[in-house]
N, C-alpha and C positions, 0 to 999 in steps of 0.2 A: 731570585725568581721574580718575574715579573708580573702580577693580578690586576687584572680590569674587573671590575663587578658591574652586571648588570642588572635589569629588572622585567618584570613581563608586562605586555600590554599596555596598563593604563597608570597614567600618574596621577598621585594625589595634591600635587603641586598645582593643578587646576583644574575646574570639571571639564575631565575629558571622557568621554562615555563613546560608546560604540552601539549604534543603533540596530534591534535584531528583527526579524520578520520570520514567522509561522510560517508551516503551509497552511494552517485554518485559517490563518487572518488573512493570507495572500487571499483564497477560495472566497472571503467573505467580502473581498472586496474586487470579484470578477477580473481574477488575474491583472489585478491595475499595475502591470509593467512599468508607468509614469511615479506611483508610489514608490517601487520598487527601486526606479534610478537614483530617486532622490535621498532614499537612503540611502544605496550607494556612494554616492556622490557626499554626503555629508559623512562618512565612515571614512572615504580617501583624506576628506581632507582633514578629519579628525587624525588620521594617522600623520598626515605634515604636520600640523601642530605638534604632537608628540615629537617628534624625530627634531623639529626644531627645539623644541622644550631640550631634548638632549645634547645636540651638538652646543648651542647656548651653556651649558653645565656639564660640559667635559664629559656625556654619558656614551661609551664607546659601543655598549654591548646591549640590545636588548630582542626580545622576544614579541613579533607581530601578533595580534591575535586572529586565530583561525577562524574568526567570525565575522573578517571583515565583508566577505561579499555572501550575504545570507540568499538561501534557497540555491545556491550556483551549484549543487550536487545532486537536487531532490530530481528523481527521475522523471518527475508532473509539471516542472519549470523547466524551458529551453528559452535562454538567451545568452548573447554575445558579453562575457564578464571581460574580456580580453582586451579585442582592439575599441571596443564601444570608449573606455576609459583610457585609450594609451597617454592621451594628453597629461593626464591625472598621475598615472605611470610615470611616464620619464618625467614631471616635475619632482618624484617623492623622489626617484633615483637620484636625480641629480644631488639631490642631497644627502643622501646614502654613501654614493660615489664621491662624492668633493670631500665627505668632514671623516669616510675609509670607517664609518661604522659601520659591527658585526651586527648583522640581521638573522635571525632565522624564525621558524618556526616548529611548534607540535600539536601535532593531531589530536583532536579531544576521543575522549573514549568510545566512542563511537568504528574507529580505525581499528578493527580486531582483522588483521591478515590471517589468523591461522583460526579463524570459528571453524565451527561444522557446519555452519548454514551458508548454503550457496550465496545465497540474496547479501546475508554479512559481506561476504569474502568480496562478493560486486561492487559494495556499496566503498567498502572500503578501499577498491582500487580506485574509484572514482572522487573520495575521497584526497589519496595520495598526485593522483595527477593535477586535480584541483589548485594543492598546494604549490606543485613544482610549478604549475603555469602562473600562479602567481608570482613564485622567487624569480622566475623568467621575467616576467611584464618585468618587474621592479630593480631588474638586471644584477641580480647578485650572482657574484662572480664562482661562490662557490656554495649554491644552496645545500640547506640542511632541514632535515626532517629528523622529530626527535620522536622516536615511535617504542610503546612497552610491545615484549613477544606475544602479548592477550591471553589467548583460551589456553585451562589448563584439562581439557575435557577430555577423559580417556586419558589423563595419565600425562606428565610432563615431559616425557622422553618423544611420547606417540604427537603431543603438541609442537614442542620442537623441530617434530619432522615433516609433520606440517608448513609450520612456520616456512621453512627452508624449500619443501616446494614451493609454495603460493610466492614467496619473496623471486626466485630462479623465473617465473613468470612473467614479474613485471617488466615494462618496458627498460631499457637500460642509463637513461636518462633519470628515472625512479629509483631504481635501484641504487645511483649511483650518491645518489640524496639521503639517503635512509640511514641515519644513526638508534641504535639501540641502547634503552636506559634499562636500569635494574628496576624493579618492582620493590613495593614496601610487604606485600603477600605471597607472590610465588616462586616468580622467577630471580635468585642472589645475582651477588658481582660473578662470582664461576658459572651459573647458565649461563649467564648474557656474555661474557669473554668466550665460553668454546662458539657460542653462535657465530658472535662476529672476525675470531679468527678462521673460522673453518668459510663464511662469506667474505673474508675480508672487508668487511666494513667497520666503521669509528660505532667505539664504545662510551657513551656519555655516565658518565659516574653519579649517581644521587644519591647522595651521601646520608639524608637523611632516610632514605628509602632500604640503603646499606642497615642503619641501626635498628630499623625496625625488623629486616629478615635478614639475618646474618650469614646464614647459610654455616658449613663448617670448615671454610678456608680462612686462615689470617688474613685478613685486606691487607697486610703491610708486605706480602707474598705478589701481590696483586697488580698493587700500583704500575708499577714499570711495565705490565701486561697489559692495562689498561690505556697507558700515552703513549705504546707504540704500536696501538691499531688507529691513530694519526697519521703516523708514516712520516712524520716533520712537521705539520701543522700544529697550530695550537688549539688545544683540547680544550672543549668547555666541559665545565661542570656545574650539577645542581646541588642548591644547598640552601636549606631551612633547617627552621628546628621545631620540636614538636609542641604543638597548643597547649595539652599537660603531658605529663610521662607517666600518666596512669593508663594500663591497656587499652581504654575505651578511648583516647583521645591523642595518645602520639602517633597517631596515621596523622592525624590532621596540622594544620600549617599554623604556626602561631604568626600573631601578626608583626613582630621583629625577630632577628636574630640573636640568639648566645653567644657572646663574644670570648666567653672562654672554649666552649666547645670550637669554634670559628678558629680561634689564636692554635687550640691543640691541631685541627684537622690541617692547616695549612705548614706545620710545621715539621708532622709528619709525609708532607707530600713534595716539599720541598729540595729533595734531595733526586726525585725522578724527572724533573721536568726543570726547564728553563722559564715557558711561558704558562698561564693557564688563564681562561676565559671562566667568572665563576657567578652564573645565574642565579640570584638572591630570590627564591620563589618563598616570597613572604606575605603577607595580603594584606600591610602597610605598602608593600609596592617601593618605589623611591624613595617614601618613607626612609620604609627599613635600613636601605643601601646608604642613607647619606647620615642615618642614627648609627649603624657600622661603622662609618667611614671617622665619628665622632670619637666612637669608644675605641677604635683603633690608633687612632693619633693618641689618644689618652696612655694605651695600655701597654703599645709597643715601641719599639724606636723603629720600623719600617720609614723608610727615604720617600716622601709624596713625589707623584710626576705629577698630578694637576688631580679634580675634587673627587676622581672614581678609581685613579689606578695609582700602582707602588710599587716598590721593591720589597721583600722580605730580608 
């Protein structure tokens, strides 16, 4: 089996930060639009550096963050996030496209498709179009959005059916973007597989999200259900491990990986898939991935292609 590991957002390999804006600060400073570009404009290019920080050190996989163009959704801000920056755009692509890195992104929590509040369910369509116009500027050939099912309000079943109208709604371009992860609270691996086989759509695995709400199905029942709502492509998956594993603190993200948990989970997944795409959501960041990449040459005999990806 063949793993590429990547990372989200921001590298600890140099200060690379992403610049945010309020809407009170926007208000306090009389819609200064000229403010506003130039944060933009210093966020695009923050994201080249990155992307070249990657290609430079073999990083094939990583995760944009959804804060690159602030206020671009708030209803009381209207401007051109699109063609104003295409210049900025196809320079990142070209290098997207030339070094055949995975790009994608996910919505922060804010993105709840299936609320009971109108205003929610709005906010987050505009939310998700947001995104896809961005993977458009940025010319990814096959955008991804990694979205949880949200509200469990009135009951999980009553939520899911939600879910599945308001998702039947979006434009089809969205829709066709829209992958579903497992929850660490609500929703197991078996909600989230009948949703996206009965939508057809890709089911993202987070593993560490799996140990925290297990639901009462075997995951090892699973697996094979889960890499062929792919359909042939290669599947990513999320994977941390918990800050402590005392109830109050394994929801939350330690800042590296367990390379034993890490060595067992890829061993058992190894037998359903050929390829897999495995998202290190750690908050060491590249840290993490290349402190893995360390213990892993140490622990396994895995064959290295180059500093992120192997064979098992």
């Amino acid at each position: 089996m063949k793993i590429r590991l990547g990372y989200v957002a921001l590298s600890k390999a140099f200060d690379s930060s992403f610049q945010t804006e309020t809407y009170t600060t926007y208000q306090k400073t009389n819609g200064d639009l000229k403010r506003l570009d130039n944060i933009i404009k210093n966020n695009l290019n923050t994201l080249y550096e990155i992307l070249l920080y990657n290609v430079k050190n073999n990083i094939h996989f990583y995760r944009i963050t959804s804060n690159l163009i602030p206020l671009a959704t708030h209803k009381e801000v209207s401007f051109d996030y699109v063609t104003t920056y295409q210049s900025d755009y196809i320079k990142i692509a070209n290098l997207i496209n030339h070094s055949k890195m995975r790009c994608d992104m996910h919505p922060e929590q804010y993105a709840i498709l299936n609320s009971t509040k109108k205003e929610v369910v709005e906010n987050t369509k505009s939310i998700l179009s947001y995104h896809v116009k961005l993977l458009k500027a940025l010319q990814i050939e096959d955008p991804l959005l990694v979205l949880h099912v949200g509200s469990s309000v009135f009951g999980k079943e009553k939520s899911i059916e939600r879910f599945i109208y308001q998702f039947n709604k979006l434009p089809k371009n969205v829709r066709n973007a829209i992958a579903l992860e497992n929850d660490d609270k609500t929703y197991t691996v078996e909600d989230v597989l009948r949703i996206c086989e009965k939508l057809d759509i890709r089911m993202v695995l987070d593993y560490h999200h799996y140990l925290c709400n297990k639901g009462e199905v075997d995951i090892q029942n699973q697996y094979q259900r889960i890499f062929n709502t792919w359909h042939g492509k290669i599947p990513k998956v999320h994977f941390s491990s918990p800050k402590n594993k005392t109830k109050k603190d394994i929801r939350s993200h330690h800042d590296y990986i367990d390379i034993n948990v890490f060595l067992n989970f890829i061993k058992d997944i190894e037998n359903f898939t050929d390829n897999v795409d495995i998202m290190i959501e750690a908050k060491a960041k590249d840290g993490a991935l290349f402190r893995l990449i360390r213990q892993l040459k140490y622990k396994s005999d895995y064959t290295f292609i180059d500093e992120t990806s192997f064979y098992t």
